[in-house]
C-alpha positions as CSV (number, residue, x, y, z in Angstrom):
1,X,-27.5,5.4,14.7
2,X,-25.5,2.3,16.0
3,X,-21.8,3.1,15.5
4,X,-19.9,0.2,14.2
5,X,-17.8,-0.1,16.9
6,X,-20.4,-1.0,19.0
7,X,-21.9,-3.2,16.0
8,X,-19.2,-5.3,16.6
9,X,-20.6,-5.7,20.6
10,X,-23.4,-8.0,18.4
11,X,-21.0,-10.2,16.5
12,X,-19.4,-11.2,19.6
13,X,-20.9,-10.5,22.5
14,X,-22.6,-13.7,23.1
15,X,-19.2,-15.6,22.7
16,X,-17.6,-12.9,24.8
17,X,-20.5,-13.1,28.0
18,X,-20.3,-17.2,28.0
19,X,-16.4,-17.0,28.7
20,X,-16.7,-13.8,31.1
21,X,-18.9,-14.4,32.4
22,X,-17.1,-18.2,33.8
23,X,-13.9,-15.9,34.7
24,X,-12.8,-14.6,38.0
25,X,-13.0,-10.6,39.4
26,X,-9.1,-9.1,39.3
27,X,-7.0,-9.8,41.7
28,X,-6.2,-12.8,44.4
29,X,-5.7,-15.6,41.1
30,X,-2.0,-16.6,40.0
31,X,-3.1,-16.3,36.3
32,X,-3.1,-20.1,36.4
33,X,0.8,-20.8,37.3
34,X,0.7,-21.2,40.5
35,X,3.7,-18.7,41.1
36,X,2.1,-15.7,42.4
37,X,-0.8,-13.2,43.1
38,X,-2.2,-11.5,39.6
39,X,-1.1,-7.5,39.8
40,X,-3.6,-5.1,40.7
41,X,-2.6,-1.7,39.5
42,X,-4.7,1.9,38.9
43,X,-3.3,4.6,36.8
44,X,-1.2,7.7,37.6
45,X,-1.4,10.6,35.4
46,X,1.9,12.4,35.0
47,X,0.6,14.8,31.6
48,X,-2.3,15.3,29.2
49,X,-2.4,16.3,25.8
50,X,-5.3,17.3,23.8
51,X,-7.1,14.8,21.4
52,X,-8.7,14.7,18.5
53,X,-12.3,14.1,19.2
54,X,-13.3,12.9,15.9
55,X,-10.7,10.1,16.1
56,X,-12.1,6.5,16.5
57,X,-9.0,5.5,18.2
58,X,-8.1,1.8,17.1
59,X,-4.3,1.9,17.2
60,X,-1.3,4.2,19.1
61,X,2.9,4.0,18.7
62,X,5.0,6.8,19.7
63,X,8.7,6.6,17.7
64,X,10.8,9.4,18.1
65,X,8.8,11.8,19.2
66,X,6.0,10.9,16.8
67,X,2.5,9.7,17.5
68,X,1.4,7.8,14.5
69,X,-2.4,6.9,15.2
70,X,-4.7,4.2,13.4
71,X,-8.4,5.4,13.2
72,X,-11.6,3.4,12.5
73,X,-15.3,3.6,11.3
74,X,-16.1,3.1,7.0
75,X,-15.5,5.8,5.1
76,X,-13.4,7.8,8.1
77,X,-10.8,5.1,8.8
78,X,-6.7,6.3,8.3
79,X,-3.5,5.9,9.6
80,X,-2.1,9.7,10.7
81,X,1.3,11.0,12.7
82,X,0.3,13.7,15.2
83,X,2.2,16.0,17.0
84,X,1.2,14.2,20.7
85,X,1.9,17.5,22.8
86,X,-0.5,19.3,20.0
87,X,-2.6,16.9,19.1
88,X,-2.0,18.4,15.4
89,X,-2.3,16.2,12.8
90,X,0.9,16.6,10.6
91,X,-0.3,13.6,7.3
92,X,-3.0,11.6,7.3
93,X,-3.2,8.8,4.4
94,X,-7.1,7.7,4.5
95,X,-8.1,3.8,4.0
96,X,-10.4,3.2,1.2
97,X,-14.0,3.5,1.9
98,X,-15.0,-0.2,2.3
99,X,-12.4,-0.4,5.1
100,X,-12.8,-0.1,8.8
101,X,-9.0,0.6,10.2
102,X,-7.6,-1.2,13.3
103,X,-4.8,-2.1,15.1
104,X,-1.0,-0.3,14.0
105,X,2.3,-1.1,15.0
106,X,6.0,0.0,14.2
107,X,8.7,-2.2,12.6
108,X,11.2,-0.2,11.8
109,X,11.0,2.2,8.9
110,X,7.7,0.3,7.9
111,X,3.9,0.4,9.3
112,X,1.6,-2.3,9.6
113,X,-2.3,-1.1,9.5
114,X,-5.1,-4.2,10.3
115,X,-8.5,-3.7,9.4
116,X,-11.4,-5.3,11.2
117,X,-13.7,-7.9,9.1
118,X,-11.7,-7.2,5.9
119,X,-9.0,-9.8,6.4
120,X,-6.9,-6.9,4.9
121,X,-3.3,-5.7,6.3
122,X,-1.6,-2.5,4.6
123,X,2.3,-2.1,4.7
124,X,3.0,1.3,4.8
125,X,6.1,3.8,5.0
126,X,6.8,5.1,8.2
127,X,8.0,8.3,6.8
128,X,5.1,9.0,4.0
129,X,2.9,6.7,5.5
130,X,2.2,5.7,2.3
131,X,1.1,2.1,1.1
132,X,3.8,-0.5,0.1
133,X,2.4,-3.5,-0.5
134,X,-1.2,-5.2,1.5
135,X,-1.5,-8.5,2.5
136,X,-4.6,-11.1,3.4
137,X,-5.2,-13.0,6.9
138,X,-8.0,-14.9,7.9
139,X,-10.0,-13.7,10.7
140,X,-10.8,-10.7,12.1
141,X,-8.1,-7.7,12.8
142,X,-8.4,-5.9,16.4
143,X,-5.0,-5.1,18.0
144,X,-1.1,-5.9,16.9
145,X,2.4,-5.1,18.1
146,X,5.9,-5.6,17.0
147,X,7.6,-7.9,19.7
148,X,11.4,-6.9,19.5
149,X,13.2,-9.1,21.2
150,X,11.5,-11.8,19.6
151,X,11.1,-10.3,16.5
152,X,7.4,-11.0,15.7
153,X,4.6,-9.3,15.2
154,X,1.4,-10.1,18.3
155,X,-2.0,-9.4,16.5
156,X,-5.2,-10.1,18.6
157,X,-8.7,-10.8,16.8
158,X,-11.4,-10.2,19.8
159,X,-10.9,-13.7,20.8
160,X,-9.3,-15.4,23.3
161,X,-6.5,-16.4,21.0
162,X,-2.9,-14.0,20.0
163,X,-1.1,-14.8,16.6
164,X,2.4,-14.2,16.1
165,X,3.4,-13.3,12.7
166,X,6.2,-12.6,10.7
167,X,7.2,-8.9,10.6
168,X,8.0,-9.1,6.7
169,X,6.1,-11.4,5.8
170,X,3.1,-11.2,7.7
171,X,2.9,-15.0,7.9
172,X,1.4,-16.9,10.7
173,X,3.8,-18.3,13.2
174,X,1.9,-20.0,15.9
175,X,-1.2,-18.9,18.5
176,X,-1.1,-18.6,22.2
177,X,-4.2,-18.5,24.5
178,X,-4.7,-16.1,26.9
179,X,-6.1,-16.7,30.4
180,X,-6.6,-14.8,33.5
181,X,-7.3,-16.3,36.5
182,X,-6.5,-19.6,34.4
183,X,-9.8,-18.9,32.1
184,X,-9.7,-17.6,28.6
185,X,-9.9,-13.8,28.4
186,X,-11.8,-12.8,25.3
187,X,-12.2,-9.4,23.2
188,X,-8.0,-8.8,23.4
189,X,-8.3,-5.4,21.4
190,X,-5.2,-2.5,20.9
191,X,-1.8,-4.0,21.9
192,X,1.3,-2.6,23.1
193,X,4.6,-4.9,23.6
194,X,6.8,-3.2,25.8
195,X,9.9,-5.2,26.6
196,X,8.9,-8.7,27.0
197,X,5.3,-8.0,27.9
198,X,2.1,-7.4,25.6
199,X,-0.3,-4.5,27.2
200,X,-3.7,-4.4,25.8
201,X,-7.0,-3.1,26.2
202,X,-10.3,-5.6,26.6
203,X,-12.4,-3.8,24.7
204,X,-15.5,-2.0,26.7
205,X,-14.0,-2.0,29.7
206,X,-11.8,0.5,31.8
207,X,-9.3,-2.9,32.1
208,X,-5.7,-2.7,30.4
209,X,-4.0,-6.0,31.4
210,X,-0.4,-7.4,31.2
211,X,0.0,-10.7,29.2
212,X,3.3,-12.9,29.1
213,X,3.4,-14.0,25.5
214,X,5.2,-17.0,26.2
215,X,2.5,-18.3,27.8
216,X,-0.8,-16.2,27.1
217,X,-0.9,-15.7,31.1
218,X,-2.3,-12.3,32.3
219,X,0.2,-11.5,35.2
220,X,-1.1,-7.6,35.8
221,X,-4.7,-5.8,35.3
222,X,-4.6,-1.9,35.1
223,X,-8.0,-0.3,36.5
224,X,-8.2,3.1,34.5
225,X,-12.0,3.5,36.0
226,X,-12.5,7.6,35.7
227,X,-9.2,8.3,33.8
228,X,-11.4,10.3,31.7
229,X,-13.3,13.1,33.6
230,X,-17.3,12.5,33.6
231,X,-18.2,16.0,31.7
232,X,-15.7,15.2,28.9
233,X,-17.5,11.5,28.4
234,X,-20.3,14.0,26.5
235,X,-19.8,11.5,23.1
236,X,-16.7,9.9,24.0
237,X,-16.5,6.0,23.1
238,X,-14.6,3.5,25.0
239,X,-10.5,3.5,26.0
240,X,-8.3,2.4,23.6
241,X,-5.4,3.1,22.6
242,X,-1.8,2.2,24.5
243,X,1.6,3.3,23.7
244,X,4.6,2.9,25.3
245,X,6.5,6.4,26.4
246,X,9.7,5.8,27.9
247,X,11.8,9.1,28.9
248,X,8.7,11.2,27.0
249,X,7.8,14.2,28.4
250,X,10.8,15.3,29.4
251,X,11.8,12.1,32.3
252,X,14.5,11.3,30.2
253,X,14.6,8.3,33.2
254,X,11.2,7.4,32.8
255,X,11.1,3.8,31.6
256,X,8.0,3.0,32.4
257,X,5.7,5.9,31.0
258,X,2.5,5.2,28.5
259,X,0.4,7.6,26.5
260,X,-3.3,6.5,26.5
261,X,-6.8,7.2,25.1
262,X,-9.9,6.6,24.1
263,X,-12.8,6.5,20.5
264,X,-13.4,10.1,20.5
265,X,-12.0,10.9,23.4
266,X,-10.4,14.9,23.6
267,X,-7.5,13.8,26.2
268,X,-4.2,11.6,25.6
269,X,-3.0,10.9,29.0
270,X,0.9,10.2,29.8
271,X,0.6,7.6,32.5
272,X,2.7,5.0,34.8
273,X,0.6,2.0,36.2
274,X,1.6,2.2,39.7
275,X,0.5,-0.8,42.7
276,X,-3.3,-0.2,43.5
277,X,-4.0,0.9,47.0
């Protein structure tokens, strides 16, 4: 049976291979600015933790030592916190049936949950995960992150398009389009903003790249081809899942540390993106 995840390969893939398929292969383009070389870099594995193989991955955050994880698919969809060096699932607060769970993100003692076609966002307590409140958007929900220093919220919606938002609010505040090699870069999925940089995964493909929200340029492209060891693909779906680690793991210096994963995958991997040989 067709999972829904790869369902949603239908709804958009025609939009998705026109604009791909006009882009440029990683690497030797400027993003479109004109001010340098787009980042090629591969993934080193510092860890791995064990992973819960029933979880369609949709969303990752790591706060204090807690993994809280957004899972996807009707009927199975939830928001959980996990023990990450375990993999033990400590709550779990399911979505009601007729919801497919996406994207998560932190803002302080709160939660934001997106789902996919439902134009539905639940508010939720970090500490019960419970729901406070839930909120309509128009559009479909894929990836989001709180941006700190800016204070907004990034969601992404499988287009070519990220829209900031009001962390309390949930309120659109404007749209930036994203473009590597200067052309637009479609199916943005899970998001990470770490610093003043959004990470995210293109959905079904091994490619995390770095975007500069200011200006929806891609400045770095992360090639995690064979992160995940071939006899453990056996039913595993595609990566998602980013969240930044700094000092986890015991690097108490480590700034620039991840955790990543996959739909099903068994492994979370404790990374750094390092230069590509």
């Amino acid at each position: 049976m067709t999972r829904p995840g790869r369902l949603r390969a239908v709804l958009v893939g025609g939009l998705a291979a026109a604009l791909v398929g006009c882009s440029s292969p990683a690497g030797g383009g400027d993003g479109g600015t004109g001010t340098g070389e787009l980042e090629r870099l591969r993934v080193e594995v510092v860890d791995t933790f064990p992973h819960d193989t029933t979880a369609f991955t949709q969303g990752l955050e790591l706060h204090d030592g807690r993994l809280y994880e957004g899972t996807g698919l009707h009927g199975e969809s939830e928001i959980r916190e996990v023990v990450p060096e375990t993999g033990q699932v400590q709550q779990s607060v399911p979505l009601p049936a007729e919801m497919f769970g996406e994207g998560i993100t932190l803002v302080g003692d709160r939660i934001w949950q997106l789902t996919w076609q439902e134009q539905t966002a639940f508010l939720r307590d970090r500490a019960t995960l419970a729901e406070l409140d839930r909120v309509s958007y128009s559009g479909e929900g894929w990836g989001i992150c709180y941006d700190q220093p800016q204070d907004r919220l990034v969601m992404s919606d499988g287009t070519d398009q990220l829209t900031f938002r009001d962390p309390a609010t949930f309120e659109p505040l404007g749209t930036v389009q994203v473009t590597r090699d200067g052309e637009p870069l479609v199916r943005i999925n899970e998001l990470e903003c770490a610093g003043e940089q959004v990470w995210a995964n293109v959905w079904m493909t091994d490619e995390i790249v770095r975007i500069d929200p200011a200006s929806g340029v891609v400045t770095a492209v992360v090639d995690a081809t064979g992160l995940l060891p071939e006899p453990d693909r056996a039913g595993a779906d595609v990566l998602n899942g980013i969240a930044a680690a700094p000092g986890f793991g015991g690097d108490g210096s480590a700034s620039d540390t991840f955790l990543i994963t996959g739909k099903l995958w068994p492994t979370v991997f404790l990374v750094r993106f390092v230069p590509a040989e």
